[in-house]
C-alpha positions in Angstrom: 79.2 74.4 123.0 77.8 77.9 122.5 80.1 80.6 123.3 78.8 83.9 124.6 81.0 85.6 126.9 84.7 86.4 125.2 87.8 87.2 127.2 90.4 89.4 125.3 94.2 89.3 126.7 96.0 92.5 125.6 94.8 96.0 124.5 97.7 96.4 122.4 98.0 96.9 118.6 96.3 93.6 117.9 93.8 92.8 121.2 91.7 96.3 121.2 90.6 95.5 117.5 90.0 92.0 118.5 87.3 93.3 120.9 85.8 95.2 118.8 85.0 92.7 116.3 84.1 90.3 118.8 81.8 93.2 120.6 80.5 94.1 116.8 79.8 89.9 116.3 77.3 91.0 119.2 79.2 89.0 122.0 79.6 90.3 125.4 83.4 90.5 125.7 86.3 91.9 128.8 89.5 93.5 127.6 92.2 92.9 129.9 95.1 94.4 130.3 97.7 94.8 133.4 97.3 98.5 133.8 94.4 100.2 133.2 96.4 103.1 130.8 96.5 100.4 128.5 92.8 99.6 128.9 92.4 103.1 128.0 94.4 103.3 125.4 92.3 100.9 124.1 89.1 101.9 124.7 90.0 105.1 122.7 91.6 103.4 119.3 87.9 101.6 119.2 86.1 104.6 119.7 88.1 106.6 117.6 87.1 103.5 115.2 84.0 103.7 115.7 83.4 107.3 115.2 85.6 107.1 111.4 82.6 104.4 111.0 79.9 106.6 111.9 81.2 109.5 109.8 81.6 107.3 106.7 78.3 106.3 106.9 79.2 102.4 107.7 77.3 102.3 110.8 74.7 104.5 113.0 76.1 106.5 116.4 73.1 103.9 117.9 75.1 100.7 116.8 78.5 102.0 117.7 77.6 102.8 121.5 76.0 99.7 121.5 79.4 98.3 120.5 81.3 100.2 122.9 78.2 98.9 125.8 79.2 95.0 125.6 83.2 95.8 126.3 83.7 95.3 129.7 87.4 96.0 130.8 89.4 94.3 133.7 93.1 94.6 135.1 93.1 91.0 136.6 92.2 87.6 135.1 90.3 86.3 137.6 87.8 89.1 136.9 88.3 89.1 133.1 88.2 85.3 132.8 86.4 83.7 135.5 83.2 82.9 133.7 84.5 83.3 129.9 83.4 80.8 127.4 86.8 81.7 125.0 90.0 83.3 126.0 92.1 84.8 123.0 95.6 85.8 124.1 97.1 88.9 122.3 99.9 89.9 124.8 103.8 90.0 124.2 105.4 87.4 121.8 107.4 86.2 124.4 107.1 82.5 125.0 107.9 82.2 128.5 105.3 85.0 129.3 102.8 83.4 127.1 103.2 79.9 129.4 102.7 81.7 132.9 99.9 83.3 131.8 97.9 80.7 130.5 99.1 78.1 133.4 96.8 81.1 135.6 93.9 80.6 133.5 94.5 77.5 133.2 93.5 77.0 137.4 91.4 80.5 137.0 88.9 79.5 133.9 86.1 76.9 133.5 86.9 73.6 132.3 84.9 74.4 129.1 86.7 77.2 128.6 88.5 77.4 124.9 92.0 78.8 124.7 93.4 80.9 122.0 96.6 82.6 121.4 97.2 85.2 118.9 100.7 84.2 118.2 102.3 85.1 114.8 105.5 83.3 115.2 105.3 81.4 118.3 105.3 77.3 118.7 101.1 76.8 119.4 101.9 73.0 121.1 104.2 74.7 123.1 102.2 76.8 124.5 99.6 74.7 124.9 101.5 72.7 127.0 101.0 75.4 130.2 97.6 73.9 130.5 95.7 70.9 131.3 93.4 71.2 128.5 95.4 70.6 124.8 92.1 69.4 123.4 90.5 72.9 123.8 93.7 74.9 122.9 94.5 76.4 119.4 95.6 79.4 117.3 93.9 82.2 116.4 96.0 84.2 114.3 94.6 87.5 113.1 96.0 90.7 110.7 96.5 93.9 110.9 94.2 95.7 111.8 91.3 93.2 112.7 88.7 94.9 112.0 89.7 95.6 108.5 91.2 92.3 107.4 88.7 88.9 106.4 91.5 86.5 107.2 91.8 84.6 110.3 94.2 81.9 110.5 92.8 78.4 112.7 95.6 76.8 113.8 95.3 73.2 115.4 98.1 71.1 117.4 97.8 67.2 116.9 96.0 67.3 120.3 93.4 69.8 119.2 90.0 68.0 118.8 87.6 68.4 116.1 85.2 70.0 118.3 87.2 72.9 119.2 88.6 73.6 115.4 84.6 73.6 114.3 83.9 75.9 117.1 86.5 78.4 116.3 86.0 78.3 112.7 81.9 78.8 113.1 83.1 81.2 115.3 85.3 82.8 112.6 82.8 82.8 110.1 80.0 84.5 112.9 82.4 87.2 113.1 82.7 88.2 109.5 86.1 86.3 108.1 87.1 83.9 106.1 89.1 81.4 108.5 92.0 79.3 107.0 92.4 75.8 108.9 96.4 75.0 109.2 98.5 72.7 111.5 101.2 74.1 114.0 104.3 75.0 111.9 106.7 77.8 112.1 104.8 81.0 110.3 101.6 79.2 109.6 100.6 79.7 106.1 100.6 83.7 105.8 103.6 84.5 107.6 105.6 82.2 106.0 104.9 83.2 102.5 105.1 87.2 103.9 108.5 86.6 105.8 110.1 85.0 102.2 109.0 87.9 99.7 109.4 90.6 102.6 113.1 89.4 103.4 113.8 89.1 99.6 112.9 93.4 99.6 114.9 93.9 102.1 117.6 92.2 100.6 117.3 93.8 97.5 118.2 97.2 99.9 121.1 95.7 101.4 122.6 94.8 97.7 122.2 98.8 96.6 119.5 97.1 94.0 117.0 99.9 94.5 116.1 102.5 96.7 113.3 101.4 99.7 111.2 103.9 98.4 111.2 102.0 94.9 111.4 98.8 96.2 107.7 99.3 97.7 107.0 100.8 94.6 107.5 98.4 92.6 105.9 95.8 94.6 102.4 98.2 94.8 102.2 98.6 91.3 103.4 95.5 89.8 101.5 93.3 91.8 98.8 95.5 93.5 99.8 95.3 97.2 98.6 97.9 99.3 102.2 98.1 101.1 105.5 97.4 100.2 108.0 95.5 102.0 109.7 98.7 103.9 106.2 100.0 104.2 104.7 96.7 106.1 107.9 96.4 108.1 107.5 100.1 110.0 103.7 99.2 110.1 104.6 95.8 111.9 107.8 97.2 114.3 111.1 96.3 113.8 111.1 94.3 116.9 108.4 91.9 115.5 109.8 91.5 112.0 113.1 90.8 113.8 111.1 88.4 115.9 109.6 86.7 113.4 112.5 86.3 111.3 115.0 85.3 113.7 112.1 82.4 114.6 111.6 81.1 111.4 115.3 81.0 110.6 116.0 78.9 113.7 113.1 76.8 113.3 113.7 76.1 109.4 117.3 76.1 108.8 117.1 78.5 106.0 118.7 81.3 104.5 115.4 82.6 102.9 114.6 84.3 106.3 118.0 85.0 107.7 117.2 88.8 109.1 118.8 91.2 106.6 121.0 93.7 107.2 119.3 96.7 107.2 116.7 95.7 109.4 119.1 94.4 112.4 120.6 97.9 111.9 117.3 99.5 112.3 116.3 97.3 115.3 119.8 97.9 116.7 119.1 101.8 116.4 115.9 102.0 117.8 114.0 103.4 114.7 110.7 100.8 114.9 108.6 102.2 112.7 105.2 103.8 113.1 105.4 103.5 117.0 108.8 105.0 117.5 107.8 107.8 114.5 110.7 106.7 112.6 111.7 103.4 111.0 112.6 103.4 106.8 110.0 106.1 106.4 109.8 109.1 109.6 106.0 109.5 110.6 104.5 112.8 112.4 
């Protein structure tokens, strides 16, 4: 199956950049979101993209409108997904709200129609059980930001068939990253591995070890990271490391990503990060 038309879920932090990769791939692709603020929103963070590109001298003002031409936006999935060849979900990290939606596309979309959530955190076969259609239903987990990241992880349930893991990857690889096949499991490969050493930081806080501010530090230049734990954490939201943590401790049964502390404190007070201007660091 060739896929041509793409369906983006979610104009959020995650589902704008999605698009414009997808759009940038040269695909003709609807962002959809449930208010057309959002869509906005959007729009504007790619453009504003864009633009830094053209300034830089990473692309021409011709190749970045053309960009901008095959998005497409939509406030209702019938018109966003009606004739889509792929559908990649990057809404709320809320289960329940993940199901319902894809049980609509699920009557709404083609019966070739691939689904993909975005999910960091979130059981895969789970969702994939709102639909009729397990065989054509995986993972597409992407970083922050997608259009500056290579890695895409391809996650597969035991019902996913071949087919659809060799479309996604091909599709992966069309798009300009490095895609990393994995089965269902709590984290995946990347987040597991992120949640342990990140937790561990955060830790070292709580114990009066170091400050946060040499804690990230230390991490950066030891070890060339571009962020530190405290740094990654306000880029992220509190409310998603929280997430993410509280998942994998339920799921594995393991003290290694218990939620520390001082970020339940931080989530308790509000302080998120970059999107609330104020999480460990403050932000203009």
């Amino acid at each position: 199956m060739e896929i041509k038309k793409i369906c983006v879920l979610g104009a959020g932090l995650m589902g704008h950049g999605i698009a414009q990769v997808c759009a940038q791939g040269g695909f003709e692709v609807t962002l959809e979101d449930i208010k057309e603020e959002f869509l906005q929103k959007g729009l504007d963070r790619i453009k504003k993209f864009l633009d830094g590109s053209v300034a830089r001298g990473k692309t021409t003002q011709e190749e970045a409108e053309a960009v901008l031409g095959r998005i497409t936006t939509a406030t209702s999935l019938e018109e966003a997904a009606g004739d889509a060849d792929l559908v990649m979900e990057a809404i709320v990290e809320n289960m329940e709200i993940k199901k319902e939606t894809f049980r609509q596309l699920d009557k709404i979309c083609p019966e070739h129609t691939i689904f993909a959530t975005n999910t960091s955190y979130q059981s895969v076969t789970e969702i994939a059980t709102a639909t009729n259609r397990p065989d054509r239903f995986m993972g597409m987990h992407w970083f922050n930001p997608p259009q500056v990241m290579r890695g895409i992880e391809v996650v597969k349930t035991e019902r996913t068939s071949p087919e659809t893991v060799a479309i996604i990857t091909s599709l992966c690889q069309q798009l300009g990253k490095e895609p990393a096949i994995c089965h269902d499991s709590p984290g995946f490969i990347a987040n597991r591995l992120l949640q342990a050493w990140r937790t561990e930081g955060l830790r070292l806080y709580d114990e009066n070890v170091a400050s946060f501010q040499d804690i990230d530090k230390a991490l950066k230049t030891a070890y060339g990271f571009r962020m530190g734990p405290f740094e990654l954490a306000d880029l992220a939201g509190m409310d998603v490391v929280m997430a993410g943590n509280e998942t994998m401790y339920n799921e594995l049964r393991s003290d290694v990503f218990k939620p520390p502390r001082c970020l339940v404190m931080k989530f308790r007070a509000g302080e998120l990060g970059r999107k609330t201007g104020k999480g460990f660091y403050e932000y203009k």
